[in-house]
Residue frames relative to the residue before (quaternion, step in Angstrom):
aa qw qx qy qz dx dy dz
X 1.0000 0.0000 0.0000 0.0000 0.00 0.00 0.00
X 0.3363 -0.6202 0.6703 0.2303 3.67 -0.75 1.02
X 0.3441 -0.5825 0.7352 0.0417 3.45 -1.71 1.53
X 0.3045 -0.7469 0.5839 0.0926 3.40 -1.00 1.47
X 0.5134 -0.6165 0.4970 0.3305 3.42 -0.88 0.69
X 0.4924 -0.4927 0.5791 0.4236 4.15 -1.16 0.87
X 0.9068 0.2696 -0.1735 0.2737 3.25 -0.42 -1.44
X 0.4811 0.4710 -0.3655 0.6427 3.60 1.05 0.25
X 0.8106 0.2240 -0.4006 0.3637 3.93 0.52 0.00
X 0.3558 0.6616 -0.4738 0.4594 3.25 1.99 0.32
X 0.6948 0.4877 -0.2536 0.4639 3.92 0.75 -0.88
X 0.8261 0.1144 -0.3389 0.4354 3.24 0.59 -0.34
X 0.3845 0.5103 -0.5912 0.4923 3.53 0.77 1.03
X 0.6332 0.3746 -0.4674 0.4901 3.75 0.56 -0.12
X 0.6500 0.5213 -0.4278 0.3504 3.62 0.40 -0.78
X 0.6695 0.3972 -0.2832 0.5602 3.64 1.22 -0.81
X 0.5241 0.7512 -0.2234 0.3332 3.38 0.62 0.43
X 0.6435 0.3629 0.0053 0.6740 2.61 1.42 -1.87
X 0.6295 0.4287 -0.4204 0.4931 3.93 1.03 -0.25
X 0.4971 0.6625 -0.4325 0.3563 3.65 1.08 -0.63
X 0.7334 0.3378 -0.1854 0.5601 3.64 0.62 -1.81
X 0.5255 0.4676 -0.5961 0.3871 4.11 0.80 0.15
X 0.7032 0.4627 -0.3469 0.4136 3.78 0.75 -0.99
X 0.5177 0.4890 -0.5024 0.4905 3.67 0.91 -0.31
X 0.6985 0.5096 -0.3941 0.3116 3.31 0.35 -1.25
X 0.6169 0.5594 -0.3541 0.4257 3.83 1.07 -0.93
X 0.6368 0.5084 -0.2829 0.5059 3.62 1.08 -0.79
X 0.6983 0.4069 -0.2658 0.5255 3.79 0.27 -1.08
X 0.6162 0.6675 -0.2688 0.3203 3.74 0.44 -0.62
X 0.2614 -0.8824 0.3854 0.0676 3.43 -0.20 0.90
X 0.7779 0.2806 -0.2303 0.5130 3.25 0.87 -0.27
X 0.5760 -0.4073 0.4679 0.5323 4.26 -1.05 0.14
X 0.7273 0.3684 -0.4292 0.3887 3.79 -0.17 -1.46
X 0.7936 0.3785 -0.2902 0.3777 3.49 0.17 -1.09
X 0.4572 0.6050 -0.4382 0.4826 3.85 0.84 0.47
X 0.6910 0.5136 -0.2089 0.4638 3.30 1.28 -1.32
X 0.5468 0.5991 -0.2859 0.5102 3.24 1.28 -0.87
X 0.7163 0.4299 -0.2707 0.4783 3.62 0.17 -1.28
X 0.6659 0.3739 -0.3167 0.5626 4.12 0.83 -0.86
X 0.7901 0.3470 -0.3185 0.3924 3.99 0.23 -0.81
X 0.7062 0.3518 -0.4739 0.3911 3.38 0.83 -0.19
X 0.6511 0.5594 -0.3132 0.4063 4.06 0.98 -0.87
X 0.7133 0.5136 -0.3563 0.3168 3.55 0.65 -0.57
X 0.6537 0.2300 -0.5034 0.5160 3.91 1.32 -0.05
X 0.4844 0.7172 -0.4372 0.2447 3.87 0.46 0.24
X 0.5201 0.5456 -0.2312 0.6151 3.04 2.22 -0.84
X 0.8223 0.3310 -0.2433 0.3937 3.25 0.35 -1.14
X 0.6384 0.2781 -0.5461 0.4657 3.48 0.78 0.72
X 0.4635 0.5936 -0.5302 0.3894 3.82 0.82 -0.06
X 0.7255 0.4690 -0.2274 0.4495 3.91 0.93 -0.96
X 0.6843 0.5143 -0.3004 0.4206 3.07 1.24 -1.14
X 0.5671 0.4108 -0.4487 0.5553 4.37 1.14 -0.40
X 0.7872 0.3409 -0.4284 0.2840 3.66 0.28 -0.44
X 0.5641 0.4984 -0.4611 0.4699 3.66 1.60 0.39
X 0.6281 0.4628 -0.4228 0.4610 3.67 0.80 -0.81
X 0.5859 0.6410 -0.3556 0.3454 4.08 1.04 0.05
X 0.6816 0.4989 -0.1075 0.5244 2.81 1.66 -1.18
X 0.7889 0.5135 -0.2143 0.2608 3.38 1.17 -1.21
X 0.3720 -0.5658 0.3874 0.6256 3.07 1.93 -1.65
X 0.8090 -0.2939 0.3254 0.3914 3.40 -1.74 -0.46
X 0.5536 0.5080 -0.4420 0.4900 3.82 0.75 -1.33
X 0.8779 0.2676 -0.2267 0.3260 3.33 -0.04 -1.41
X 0.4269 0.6565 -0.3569 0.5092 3.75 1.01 -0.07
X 0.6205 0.5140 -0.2908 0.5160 3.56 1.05 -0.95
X 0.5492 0.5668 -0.3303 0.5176 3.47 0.90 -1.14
X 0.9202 0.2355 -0.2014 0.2393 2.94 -0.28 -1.51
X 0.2483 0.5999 -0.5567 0.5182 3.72 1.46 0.80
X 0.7747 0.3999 -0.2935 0.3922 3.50 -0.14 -1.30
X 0.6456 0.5764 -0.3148 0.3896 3.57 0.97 -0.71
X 0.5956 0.5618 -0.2813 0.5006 3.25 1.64 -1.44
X 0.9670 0.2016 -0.1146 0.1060 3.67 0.83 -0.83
X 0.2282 0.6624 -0.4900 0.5187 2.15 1.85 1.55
X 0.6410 0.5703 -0.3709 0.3554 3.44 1.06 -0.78
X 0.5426 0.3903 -0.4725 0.5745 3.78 1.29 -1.25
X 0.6533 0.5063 -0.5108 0.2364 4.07 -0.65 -0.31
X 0.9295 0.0675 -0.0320 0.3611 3.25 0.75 -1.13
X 0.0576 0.7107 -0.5323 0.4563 2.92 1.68 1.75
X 0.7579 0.5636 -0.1680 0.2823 3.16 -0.18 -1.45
X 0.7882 0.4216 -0.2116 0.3952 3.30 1.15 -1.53
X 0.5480 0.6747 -0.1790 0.4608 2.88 1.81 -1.10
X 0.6024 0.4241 -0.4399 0.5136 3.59 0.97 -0.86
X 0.5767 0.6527 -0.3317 0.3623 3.79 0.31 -1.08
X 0.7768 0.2859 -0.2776 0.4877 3.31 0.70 -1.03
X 0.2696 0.7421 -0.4524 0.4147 3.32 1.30 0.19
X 0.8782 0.4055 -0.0310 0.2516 2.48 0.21 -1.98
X 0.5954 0.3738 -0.2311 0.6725 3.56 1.28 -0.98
X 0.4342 0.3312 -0.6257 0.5570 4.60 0.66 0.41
X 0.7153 0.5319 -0.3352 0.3049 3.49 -0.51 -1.20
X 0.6909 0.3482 -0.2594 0.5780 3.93 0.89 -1.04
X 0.6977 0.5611 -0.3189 0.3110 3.69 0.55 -0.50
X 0.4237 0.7372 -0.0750 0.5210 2.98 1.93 -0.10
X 0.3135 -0.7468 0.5436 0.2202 3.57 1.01 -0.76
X 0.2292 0.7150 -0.6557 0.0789 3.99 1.03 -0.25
X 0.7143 -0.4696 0.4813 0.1938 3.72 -1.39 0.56
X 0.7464 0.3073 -0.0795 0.5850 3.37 0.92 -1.32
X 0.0511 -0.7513 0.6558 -0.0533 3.50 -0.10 1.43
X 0.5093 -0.6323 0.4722 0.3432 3.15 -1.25 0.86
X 0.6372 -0.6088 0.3170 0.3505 3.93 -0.79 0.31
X 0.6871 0.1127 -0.2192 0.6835 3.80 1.36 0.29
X 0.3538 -0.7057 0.6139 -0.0037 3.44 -0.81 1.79
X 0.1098 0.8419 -0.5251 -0.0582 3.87 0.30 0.97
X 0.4914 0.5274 -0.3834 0.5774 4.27 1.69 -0.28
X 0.4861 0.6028 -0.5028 0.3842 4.22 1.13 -0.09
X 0.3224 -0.6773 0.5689 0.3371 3.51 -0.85 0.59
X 0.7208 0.5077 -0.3398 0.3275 3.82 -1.03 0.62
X 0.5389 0.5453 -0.3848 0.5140 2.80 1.75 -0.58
X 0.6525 -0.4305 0.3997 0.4787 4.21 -0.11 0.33
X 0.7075 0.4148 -0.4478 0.3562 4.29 0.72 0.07
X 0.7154 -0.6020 0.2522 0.2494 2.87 -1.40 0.73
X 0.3314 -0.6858 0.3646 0.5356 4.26 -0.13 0.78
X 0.7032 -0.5081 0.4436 0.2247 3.11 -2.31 1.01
């Protein structure tokens, strides 16, 4: 039987954690943007909370991986949420957030 490191299963009990209250957050959430929020901003916060308590547990080889893994994810999180975000507004969804700053008239510049 493989003996699990304490402090490597403290991290990835937080990492599954912090995805738990993201998926509540997708349920309980009322609006699309703020769903997106709750999934694009928790899901690389988990995976690097899980990802130190696996590179703790695993060694270096896989630690190495899981750098590279971590930083592709911080690169194309972000962009990906965005395009989320400007698919989702381009749409017309009903539930407009409560200041429309991509609206022309509102003083920003057109898109």
């Amino acid at each position: 039987m493989i003996a699990v490191h304490p402090v490597a299963w403290v991290f990835v009990s937080a990492g599954i954690a912090v995805i738990l209250l993201a998926g509540l957050g997708l349920l309980k959430l009322k609006t699309p943007y703020a769903r997106i929020h709750a999934a694009g901003k928790a899901s690389p916060v988990a995976f690097l909370i899980a990802s130190v308590g696996a590179s703790l547990e695993l060694g270096w080889a896989a630690a190495a991986r899981l750098v590279v893994a971590s930083g592709a994810l911080m690169i194309t999180l972000p962009l990906a949420v965005h395009l989320l975000f400007r698919a989702l507004h381009s749409t017309g969804a009903t539930e407009d957030p409560p200041v429309d700053e991509l609206r022309e008239g509102h003083g920003s510049r057109p898109v």
